[in-house]
C-alpha positions in Angstrom: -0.3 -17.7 -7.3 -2.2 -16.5 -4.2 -5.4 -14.4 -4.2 -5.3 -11.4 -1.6 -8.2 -11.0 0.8 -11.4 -8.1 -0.9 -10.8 -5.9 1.3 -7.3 -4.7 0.1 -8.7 -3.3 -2.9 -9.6 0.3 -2.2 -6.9 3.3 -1.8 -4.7 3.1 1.5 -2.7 6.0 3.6 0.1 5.2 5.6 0.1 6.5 9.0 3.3 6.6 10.2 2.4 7.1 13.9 0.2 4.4 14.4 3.3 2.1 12.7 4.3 -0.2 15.4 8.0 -1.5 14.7 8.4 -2.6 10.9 5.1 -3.2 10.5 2.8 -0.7 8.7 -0.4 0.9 9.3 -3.0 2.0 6.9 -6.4 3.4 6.5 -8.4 3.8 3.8 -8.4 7.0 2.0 -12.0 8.4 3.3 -10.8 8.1 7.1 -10.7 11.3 8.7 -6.9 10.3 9.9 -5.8 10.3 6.4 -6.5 13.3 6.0 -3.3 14.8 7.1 -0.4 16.7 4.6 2.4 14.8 3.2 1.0 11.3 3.7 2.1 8.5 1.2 -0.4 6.4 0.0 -1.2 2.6 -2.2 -4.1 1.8 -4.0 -4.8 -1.9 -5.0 -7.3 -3.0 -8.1 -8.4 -6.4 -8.2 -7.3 -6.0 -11.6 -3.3 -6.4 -10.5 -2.8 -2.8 -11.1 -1.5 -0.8 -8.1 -1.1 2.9 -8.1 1.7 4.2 -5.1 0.7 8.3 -4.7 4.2 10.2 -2.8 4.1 13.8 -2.2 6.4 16.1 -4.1 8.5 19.5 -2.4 5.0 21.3 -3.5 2.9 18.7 -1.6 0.9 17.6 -4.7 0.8 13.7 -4.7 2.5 11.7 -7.6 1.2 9.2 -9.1 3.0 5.4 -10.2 1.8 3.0 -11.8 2.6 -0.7 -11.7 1.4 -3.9 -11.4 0.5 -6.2 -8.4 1.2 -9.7 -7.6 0.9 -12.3 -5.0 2.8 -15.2 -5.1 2.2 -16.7 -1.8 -0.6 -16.1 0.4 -0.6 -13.2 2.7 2.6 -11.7 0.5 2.3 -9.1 -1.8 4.7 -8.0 -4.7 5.2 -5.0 -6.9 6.8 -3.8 -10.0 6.9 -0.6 -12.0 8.4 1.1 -14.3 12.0 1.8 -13.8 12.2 -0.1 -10.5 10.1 2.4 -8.8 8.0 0.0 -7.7 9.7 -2.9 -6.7 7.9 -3.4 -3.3 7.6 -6.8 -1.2 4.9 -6.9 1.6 3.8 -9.5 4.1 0.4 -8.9 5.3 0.2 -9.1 8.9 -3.7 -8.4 8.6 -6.3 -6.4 6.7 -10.3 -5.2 7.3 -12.4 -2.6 6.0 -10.8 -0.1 8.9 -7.0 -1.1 8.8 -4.3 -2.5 6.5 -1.2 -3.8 8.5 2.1 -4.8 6.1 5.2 -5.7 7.1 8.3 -5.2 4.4 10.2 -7.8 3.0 13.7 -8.6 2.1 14.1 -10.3 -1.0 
């Protein structure tokens, strides 16, 4: 088992306009940019825990809980409960201003 670079673990919004093909863009929660309605977002403990927040209908976030993991480096995996979680990522890169994934087929 891998260990994932420091600066994943902090809170994460996707911003889907700055995506660029399969890969993923986020920043972390206190940039202005995430500031806008409906965003998803991912929030990594160095503990393994991982929260995922998605917006309801009403627009108030939801909160699931799971578990992280990284098998290999630059790959992360996670599980929750009832499957909700089941989520492979490759990092393509990460710093304190950006967090680039790309999904994963298993």
């Amino acid at each position: 088992m891998s260990e994932p670079p420091e600066e994943l673990f902090r809170r994460w919004v996707h911003i889907e306009e700055e995506d660029a093909g399969e890969v993923r863009v986020y920043v972390p929660f206190e940039d202005p940019a995430a500031l806008g309605r409906g965003r998803d977002s991912i929030e990594f403990q160095p503990d393994g825990s991982v929260t995922r927040y998605e917006f309801s209908a009403t627009d108030a976030p939801v909160a699931v809980e799971g578990r992280w993991r990284c098998p290999r480096a630059g790959e992360i995996r996670t599980s929750g409960p009832s499957g909700e979680l089941e989520l492979s990522y490759r990092i393509v890169s990460v710093d304190a201003e950006r967090l680039r994934m790309r999904p994963m087929d298993d």
